[in-house]
C-alpha positions as CSV (number, residue, x, y, z in Angstrom):
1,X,23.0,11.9,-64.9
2,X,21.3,10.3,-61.9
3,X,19.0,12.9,-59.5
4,X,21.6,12.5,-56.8
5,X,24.1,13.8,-59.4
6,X,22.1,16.7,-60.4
7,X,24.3,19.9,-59.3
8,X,22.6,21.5,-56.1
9,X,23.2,25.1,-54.8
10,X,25.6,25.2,-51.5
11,X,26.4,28.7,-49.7
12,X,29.0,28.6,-47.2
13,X,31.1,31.0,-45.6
14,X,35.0,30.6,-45.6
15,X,38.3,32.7,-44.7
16,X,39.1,35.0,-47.7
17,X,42.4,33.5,-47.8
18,X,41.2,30.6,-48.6
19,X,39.0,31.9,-51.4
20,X,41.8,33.6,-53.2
21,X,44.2,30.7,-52.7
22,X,41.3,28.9,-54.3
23,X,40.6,31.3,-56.9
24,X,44.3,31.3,-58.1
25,X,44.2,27.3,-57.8
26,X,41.7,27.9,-60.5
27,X,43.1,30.1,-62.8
28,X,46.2,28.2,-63.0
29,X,44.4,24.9,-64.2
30,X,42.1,27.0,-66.5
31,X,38.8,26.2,-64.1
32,X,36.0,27.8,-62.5
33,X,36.3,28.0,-58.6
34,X,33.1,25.7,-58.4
35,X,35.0,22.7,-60.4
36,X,38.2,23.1,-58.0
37,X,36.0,23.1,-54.8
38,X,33.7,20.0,-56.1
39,X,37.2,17.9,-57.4
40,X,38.2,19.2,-53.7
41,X,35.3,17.6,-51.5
42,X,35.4,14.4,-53.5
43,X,39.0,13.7,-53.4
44,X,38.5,14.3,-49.5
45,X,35.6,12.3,-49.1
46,X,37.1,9.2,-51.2
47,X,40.5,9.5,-48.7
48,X,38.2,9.5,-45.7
49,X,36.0,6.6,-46.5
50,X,38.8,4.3,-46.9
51,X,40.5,5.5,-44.1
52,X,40.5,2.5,-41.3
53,X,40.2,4.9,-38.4
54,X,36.6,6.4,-40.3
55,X,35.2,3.0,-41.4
56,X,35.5,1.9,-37.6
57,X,33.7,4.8,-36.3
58,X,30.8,4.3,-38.5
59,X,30.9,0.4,-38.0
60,X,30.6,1.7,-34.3
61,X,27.9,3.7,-34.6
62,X,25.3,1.4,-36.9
63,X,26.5,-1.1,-34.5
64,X,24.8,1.3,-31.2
65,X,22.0,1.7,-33.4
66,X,23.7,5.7,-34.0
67,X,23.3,5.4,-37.8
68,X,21.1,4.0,-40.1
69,X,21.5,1.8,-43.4
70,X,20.9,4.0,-45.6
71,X,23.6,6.6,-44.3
72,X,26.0,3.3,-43.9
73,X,25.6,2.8,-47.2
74,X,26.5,6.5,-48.6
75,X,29.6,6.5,-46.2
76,X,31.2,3.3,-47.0
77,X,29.8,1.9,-49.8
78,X,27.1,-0.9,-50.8
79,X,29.5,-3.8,-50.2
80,X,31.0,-2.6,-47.1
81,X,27.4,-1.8,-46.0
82,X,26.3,-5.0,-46.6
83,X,29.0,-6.8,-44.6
84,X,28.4,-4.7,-41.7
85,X,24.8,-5.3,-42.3
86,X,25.4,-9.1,-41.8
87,X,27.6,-8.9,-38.7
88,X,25.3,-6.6,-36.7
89,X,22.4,-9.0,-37.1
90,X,25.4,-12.0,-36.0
91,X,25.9,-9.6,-32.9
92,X,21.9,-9.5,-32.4
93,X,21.3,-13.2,-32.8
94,X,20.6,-15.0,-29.9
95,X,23.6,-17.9,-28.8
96,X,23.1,-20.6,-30.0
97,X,21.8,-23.1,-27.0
98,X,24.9,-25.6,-27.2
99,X,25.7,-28.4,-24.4
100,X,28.8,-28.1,-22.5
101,X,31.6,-30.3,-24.9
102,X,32.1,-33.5,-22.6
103,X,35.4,-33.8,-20.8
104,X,37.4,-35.8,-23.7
105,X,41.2,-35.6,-24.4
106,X,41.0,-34.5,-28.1
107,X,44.5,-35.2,-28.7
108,X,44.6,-39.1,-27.3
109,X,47.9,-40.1,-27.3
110,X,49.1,-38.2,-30.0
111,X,49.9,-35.2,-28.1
112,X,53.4,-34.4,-27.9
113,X,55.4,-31.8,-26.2
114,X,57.0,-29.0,-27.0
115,X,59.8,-27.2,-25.3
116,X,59.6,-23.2,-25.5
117,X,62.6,-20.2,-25.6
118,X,61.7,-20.3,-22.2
119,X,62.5,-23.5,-21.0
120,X,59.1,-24.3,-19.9
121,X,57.2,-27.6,-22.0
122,X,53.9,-27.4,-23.2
């Protein structure tokens, strides 16, 4: 067992509802209400991380500078981490200082054309 997976004391308050609902969640798969709640959190944390809509948002915010590495990292994972690591510092490098492509028809007289749904050619 890594440090990070060393079990760590959390106190939070919740509806009573809930905790009962919980606590009969529990008896009925022979657990203890700590088990339930930990399966709980994980299975939501897995189904956010890959959701599309929460990768964005934190793409977003180590793009503004919002986030850091390290917190990418325990969001979305190492590899996604590293990809977004690798575009941000594409988005930071400076253009690179290309001429103007000269005025040349590229397609010579091999073009041909096309006429669309439309009626228009291209």
């Amino acid at each position: 067992m890594s440090a990070s997976d060393e079990p760590r004391r959390v106190h939070f308050q919740s509806p009573e509802y809930l905790v009962e609902r919980l606590d009969a969640i529990a008896d009925l798969f022979d657990k203890d209400r700590t088990a339930v709640l930990v399966e709980a959190i994980r299975e939501y944390i897995d189904q956010t991380a890959d959701s599309e809509t929460f990768q964005e948002l934190v793409a977003t915010k180590y793009y503004d500078d919002q986030l850091d590495f390290g917190t990418v990292k325990q969001l979305v994972g190492a590899e996604t981490a590293q990809r977004l690591r690798l575009l941000k510092a594409d988005l930071e490098d400076e253009p690179l200082d290309l001429p103007a492509p000269a005025d040349v028809d590229i397609y010579g007289d091999d073009a041909t054309t096309a006429e669309t749904s439309d009626g228009d050619e291209r």
